[in-house]
C-alpha positions as CSV (number, residue, x, y, z in Angstrom):
1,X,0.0,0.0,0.0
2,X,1.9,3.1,-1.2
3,X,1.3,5.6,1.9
4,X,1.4,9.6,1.1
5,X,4.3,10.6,0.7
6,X,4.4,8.4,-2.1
7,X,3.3,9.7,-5.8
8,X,3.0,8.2,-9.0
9,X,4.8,9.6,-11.9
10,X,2.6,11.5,-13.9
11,X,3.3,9.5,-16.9
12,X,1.5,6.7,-14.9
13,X,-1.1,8.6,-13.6
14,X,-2.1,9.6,-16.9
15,X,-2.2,5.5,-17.9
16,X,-4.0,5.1,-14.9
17,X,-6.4,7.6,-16.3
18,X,-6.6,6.3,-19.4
19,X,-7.3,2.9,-18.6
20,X,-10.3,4.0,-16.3
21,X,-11.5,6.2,-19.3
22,X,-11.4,2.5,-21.2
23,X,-13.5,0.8,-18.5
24,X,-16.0,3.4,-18.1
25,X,-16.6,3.2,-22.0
26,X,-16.6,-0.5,-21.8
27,X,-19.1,-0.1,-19.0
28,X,-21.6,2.2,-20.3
29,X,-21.6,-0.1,-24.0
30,X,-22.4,-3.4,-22.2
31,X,-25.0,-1.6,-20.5
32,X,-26.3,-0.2,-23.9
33,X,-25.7,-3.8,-25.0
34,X,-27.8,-5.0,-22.3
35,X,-30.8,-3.0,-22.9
36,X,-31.1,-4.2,-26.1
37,X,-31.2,-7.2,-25.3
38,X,-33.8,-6.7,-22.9
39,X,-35.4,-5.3,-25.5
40,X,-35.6,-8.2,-28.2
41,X,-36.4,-10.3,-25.3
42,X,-39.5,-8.3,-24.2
43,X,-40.7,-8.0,-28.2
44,X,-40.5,-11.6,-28.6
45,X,-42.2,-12.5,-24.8
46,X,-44.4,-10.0,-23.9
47,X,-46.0,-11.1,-21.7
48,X,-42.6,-12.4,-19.9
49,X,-42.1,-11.1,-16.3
50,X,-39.3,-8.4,-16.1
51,X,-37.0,-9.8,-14.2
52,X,-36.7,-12.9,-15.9
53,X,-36.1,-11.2,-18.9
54,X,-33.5,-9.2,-17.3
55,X,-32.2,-12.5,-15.9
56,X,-31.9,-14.1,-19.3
57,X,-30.5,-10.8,-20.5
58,X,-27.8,-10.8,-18.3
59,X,-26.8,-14.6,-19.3
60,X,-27.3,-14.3,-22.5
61,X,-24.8,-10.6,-22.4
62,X,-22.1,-13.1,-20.4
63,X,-22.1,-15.4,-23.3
64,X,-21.5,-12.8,-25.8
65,X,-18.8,-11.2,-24.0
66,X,-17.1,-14.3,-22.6
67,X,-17.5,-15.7,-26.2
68,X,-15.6,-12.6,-28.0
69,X,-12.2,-12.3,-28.6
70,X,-11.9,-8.4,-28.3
71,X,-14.5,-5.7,-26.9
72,X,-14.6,-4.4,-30.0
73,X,-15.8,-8.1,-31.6
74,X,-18.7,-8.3,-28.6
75,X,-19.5,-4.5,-29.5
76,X,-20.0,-5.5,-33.0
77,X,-23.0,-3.8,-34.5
78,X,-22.8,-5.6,-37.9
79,X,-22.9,-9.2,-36.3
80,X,-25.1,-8.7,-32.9
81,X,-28.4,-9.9,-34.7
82,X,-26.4,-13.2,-35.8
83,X,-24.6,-13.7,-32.7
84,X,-27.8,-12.7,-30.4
85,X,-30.1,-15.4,-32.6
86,X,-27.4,-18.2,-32.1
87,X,-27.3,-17.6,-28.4
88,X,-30.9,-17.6,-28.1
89,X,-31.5,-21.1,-30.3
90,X,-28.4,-22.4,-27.9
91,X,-30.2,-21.7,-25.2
92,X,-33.9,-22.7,-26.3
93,X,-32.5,-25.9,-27.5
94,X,-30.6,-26.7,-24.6
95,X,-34.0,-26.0,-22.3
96,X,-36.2,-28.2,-24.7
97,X,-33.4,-31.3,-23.9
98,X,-33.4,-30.7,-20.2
99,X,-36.9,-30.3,-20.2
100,X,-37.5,-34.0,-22.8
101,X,-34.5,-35.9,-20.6
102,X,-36.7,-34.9,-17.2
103,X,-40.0,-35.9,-18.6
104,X,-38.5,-39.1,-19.7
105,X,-37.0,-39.4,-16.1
106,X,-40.4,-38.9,-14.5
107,X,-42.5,-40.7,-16.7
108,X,-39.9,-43.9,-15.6
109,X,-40.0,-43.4,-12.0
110,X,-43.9,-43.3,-12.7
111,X,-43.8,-46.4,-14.4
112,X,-41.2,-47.8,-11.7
113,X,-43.9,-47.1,-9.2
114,X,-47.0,-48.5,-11.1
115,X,-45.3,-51.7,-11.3
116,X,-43.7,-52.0,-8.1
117,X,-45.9,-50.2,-5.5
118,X,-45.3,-47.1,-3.2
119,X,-43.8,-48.7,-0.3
120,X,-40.9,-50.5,-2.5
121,X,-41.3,-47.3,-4.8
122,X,-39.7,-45.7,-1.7
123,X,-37.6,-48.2,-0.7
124,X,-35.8,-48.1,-4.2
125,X,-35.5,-44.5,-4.1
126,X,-34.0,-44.2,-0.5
127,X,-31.4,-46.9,-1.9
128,X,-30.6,-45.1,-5.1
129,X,-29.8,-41.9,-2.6
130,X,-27.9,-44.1,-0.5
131,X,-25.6,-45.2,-4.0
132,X,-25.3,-41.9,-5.3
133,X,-23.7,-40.8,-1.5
134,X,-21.5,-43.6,-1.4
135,X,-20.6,-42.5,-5.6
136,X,-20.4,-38.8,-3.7
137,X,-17.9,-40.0,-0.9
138,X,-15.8,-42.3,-3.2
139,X,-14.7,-39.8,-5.7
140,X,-13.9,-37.4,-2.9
141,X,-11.9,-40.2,-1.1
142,X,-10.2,-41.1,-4.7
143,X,-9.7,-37.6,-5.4
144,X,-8.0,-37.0,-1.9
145,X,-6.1,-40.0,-2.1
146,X,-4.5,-39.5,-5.9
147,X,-3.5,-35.4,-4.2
148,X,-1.8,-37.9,-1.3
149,X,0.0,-40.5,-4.2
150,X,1.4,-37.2,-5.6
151,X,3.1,-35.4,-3.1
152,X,3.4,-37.7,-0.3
153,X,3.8,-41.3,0.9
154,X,0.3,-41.7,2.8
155,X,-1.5,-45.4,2.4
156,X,-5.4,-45.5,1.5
157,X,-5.5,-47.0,5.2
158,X,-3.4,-43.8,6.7
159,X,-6.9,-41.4,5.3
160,X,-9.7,-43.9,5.9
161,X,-11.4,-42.4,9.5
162,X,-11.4,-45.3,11.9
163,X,-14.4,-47.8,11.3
């Protein structure tokens, strides 16, 4: 921490300067950015709550920024529409397979039930918890234990807690 008596050359000052001059342009276009895409968003959902619309904005703004190589590439007028449609169909697409994979999932465990009655219904499910911990506390044993391998000489038996 540079106390007072301290100063920056002006040559740096003015870099300093600069570079805030940068940001605060950078700023003010992604928020321009922003509410255009709020925008689209609204035009094609208008009935769509506010927020959510500023919610999907805001991912959808990430992705296009994260995505470009330069500010001046994310910034791009010319190729917004383009980028900002392939985003979108990314996004719906994406949504439509989450949404098939979980109505297959449920329409199994529905099926699961109807043939095997709700008391062994539950009895499977508790069990398929009870794997998925054991799955859970496995790879984070194996995961600890490959660190250990690596940088020291520590058997499995050394990390296992007393039974």
């Amino acid at each position: 921490m540079m106390n007072r008596q301290e100063r920056l050359p002006a040559k740096n000052l003015v870099h300093l300067d600069h570079q805030a001059t940068e940001k605060n342009k950078e700023r003010k276009s992604r928020r321009v950015i922003l509410d255009l895409i709020i925008d689209r968003i609204m035009k094609l959902q208008p009935s769509l709550d506010k927020t959510k619309a500023i919610t999907l904005a805001r991912k959808i703004d990430s992705i296009l920024y994260q995505g470009a190589p330069s500010f001046q590439t994310y910034a791009d007028e010319l190729t917004f529409d383009e980028r900002l449609t392939k985003i979108a169909t990314r996004i719906v697409i994406a949504t439509r397979r989450r949404t098939s994979a979980q109505n297959f999932a449920e329409g199994r465990r529905k099926l699961l039930r109807k043939k095997v009655g709700d008391i062994m219904y539950k009895e499977i499910m508790n069990l398929a918890k009870e794997i998925a911990e054991i799955r859970e506390t496995n790879d984070i044993w194996t995961a600890v234990i490959q660190k250990n391998e690596s940088c020291s000489c520590h058997t499995a038996s050394e990390l296992m807690p007393p039974a």
